[in-house]
C-alpha positions as CSV (number, residue, x, y, z in Angstrom):
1,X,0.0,0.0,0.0
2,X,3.3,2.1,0.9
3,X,3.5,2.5,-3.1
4,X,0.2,3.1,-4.0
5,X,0.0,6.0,-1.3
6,X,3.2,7.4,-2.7
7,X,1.5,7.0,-6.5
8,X,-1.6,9.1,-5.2
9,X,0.2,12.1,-3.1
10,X,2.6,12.4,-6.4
11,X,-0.4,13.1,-8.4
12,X,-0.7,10.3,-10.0
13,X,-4.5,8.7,-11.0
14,X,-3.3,5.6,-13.7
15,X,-0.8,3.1,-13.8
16,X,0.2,0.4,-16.1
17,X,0.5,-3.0,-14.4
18,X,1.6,-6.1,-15.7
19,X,0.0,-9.4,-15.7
20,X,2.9,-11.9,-16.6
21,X,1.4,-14.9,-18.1
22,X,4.5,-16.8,-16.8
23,X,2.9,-16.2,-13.7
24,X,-0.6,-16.7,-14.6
25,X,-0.3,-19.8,-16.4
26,X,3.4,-21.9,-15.3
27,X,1.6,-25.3,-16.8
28,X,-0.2,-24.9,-19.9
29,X,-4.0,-25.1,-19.2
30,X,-3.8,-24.3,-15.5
31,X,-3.8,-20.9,-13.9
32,X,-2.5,-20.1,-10.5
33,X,-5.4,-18.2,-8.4
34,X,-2.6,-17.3,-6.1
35,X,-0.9,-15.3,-8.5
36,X,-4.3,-13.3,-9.8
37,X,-5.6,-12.7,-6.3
38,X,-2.6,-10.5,-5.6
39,X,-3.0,-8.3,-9.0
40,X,-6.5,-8.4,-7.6
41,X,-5.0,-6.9,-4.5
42,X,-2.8,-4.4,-6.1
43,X,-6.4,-3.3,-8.1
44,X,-7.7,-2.8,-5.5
45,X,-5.3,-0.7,-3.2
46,X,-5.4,1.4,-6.4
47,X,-8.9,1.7,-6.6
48,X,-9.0,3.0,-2.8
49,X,-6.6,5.8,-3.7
50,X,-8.4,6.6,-7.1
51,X,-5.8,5.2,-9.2
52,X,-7.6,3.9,-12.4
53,X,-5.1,0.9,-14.2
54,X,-4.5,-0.2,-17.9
55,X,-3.9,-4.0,-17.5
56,X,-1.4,-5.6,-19.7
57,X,1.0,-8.3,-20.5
58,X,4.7,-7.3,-20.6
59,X,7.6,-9.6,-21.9
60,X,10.9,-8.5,-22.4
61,X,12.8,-11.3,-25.2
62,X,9.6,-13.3,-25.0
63,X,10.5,-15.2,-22.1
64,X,13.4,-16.4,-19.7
65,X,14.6,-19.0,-22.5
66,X,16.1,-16.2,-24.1
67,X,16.9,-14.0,-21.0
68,X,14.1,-12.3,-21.0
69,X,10.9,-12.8,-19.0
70,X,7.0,-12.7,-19.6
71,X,6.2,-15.9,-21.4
72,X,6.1,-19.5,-19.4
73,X,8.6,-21.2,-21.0
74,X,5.9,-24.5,-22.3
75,X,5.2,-21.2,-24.4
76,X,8.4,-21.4,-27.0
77,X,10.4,-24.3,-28.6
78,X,13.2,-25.7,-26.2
79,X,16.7,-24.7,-26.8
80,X,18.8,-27.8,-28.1
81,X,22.0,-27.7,-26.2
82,X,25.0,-28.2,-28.2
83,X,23.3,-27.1,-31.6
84,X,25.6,-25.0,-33.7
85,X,23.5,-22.8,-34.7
86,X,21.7,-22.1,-30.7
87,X,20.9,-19.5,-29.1
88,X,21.5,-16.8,-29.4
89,X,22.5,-17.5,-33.4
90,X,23.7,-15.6,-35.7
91,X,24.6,-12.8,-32.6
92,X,27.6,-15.2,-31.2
93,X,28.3,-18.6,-30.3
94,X,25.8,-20.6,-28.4
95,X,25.1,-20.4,-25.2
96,X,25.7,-23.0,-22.4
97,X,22.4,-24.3,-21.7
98,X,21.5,-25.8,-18.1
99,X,20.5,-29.4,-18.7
100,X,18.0,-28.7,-15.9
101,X,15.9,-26.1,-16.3
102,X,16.8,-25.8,-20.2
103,X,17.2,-22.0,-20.3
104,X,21.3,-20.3,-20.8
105,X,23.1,-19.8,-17.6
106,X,22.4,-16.5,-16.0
107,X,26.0,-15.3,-16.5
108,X,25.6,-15.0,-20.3
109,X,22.6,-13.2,-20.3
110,X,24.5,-10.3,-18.3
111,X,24.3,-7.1,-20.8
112,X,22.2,-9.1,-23.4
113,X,18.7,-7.7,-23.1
114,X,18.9,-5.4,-26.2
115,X,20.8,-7.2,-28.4
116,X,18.5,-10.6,-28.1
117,X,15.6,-9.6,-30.1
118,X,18.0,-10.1,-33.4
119,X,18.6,-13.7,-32.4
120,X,17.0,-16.3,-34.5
121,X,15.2,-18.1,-31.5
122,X,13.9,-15.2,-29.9
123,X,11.8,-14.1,-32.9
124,X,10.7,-17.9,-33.5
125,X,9.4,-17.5,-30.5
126,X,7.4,-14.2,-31.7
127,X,6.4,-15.6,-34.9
128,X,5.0,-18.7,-33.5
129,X,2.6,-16.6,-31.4
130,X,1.8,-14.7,-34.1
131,X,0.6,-17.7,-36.5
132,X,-0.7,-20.3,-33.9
133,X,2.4,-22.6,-33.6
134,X,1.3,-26.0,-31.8
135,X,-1.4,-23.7,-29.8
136,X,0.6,-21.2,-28.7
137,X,-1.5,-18.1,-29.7
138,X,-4.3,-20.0,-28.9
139,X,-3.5,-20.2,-25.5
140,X,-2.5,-16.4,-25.3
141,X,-6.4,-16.2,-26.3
142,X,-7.6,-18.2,-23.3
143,X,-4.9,-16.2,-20.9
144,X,-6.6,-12.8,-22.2
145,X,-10.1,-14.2,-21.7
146,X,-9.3,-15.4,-17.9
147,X,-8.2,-11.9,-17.2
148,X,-11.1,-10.0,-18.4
149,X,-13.0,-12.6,-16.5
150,X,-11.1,-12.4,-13.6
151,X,-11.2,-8.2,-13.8
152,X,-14.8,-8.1,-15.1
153,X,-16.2,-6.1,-11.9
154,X,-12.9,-3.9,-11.2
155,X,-14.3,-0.7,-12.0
156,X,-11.0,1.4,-11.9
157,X,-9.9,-1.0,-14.7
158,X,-10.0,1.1,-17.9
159,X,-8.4,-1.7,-20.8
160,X,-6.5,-4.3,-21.5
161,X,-3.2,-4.3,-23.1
162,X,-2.2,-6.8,-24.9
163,X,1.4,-6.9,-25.3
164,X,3.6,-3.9,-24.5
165,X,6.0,-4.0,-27.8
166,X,6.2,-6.6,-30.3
167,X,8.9,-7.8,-32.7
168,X,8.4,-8.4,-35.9
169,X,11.7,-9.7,-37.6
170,X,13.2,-12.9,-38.4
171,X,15.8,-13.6,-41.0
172,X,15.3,-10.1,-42.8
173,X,11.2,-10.4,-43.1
174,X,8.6,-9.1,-41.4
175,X,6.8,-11.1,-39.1
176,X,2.6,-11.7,-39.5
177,X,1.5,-9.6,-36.9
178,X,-2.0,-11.2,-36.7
179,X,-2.6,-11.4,-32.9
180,X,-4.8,-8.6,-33.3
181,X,-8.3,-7.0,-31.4
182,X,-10.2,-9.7,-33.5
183,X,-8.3,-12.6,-32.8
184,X,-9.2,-11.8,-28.8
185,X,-12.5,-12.1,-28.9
186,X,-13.5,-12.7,-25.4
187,X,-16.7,-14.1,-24.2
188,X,-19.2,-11.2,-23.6
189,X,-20.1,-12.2,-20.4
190,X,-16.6,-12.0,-19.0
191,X,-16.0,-8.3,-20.5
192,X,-16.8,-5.0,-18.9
193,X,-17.9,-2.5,-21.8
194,X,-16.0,0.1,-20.1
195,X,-13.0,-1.3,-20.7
196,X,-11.4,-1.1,-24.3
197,X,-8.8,-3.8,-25.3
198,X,-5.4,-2.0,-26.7
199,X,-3.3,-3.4,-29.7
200,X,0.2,-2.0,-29.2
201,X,1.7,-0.6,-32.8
202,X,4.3,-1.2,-35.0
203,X,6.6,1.8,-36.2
204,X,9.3,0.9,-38.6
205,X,11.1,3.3,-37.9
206,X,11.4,2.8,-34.3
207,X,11.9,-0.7,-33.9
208,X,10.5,-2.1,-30.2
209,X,8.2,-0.1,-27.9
210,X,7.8,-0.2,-24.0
């Protein structure tokens, strides 16, 4: 609540929260309540100090397979360790990969963040969302119907955001951007009509976005 306070006596009246759907959904298919019941909690310390919030998902490189975060990992193709042309190909020679968990060790991903969107994997992992790979964007659906269900009767929430910046790159082409406001159609009992859902855009010229 500390926060929120401090939000409301700087003047503030909207935030931008993140729902991570690594959080929401760590097996495919099942959500953790735990998790939403604190964004529910955060809502609604908001809502107490007149703090109105846009809702969205933000990922930074997709997910942690790419040292990045925001997508569960059953989300993305596994990284094949030893493979020659690995992540994070063509940037530099693979990366060690933990046998265990299957993502790079965390010393390599030290000073990467920027330059990981260019690597071959990473925007896979984009372009599979973007034209249903086994499911994937399927699933992304069901995530962004569970939280309009979940946030249906939050009256300080003004919209949901679907993804905060998008790439759209691999090998030289641009990607199908087709996760779009009519692929997300959610059920129309689980949507409040005061809250619009937000496609972020895509400026050439400015590759990425927060």
């Amino acid at each position: 609540m500390e926060d929120v306070n401090l939000l409301a006596d700087l003047g503030m009246n909207m935030i931008r929260l993140d729902v991570s759907w690594a959080g929401a959904e760590p097996e495919r298919g099942t959500y953790n309540q735990t998790y939403f019941d604190i964004v529910h909690r955060i809502v609604d310390m908001c809502k107490s100090r007149g703090i109105y919030v846009l809702l969205e998902w933000h990922q930074d490189l997709f997910s942690e397979r790419y040292c990045g975060n925001g997508a569960p990992l059953w989300a993305s193709r596994p990284l094949i360790p030893g493979n020659e042309f690995g992540f994070p190909f063509p940037l530099g020679r693979p990366f060690k990969i933990d046998p265990l968990s299957g993502l790079p060790e965390e010393w390599q991903c030290n000073n990467f963040f920027t330059r990981g969107y260019g690597s071959y994997a990473a925007s896979q992992a984009f372009q599979d969302l973007y034209v249903n790979y086994n499911g994937v964007r399927d699933s992304f659906v069901d995530f962004w119907k569970k939280v309009a269900t979940e946030f249906r009767n939050s009256t300080n929430v003004i919209g949901y955001e679907f993804m905060n910046g998008n790439n759209v790159f691999i090998n030289g082409r641009t990607m199908d951007w087709t996760v779009d406001a009519r692929s997300i159609s959610f059920h129309k009992e689980s949507r409040s009509s005061t809250s619009p859902t937000i496609l972020r855009g895509y400026n050439q010229r400015s590759k990425g976005s927060g």
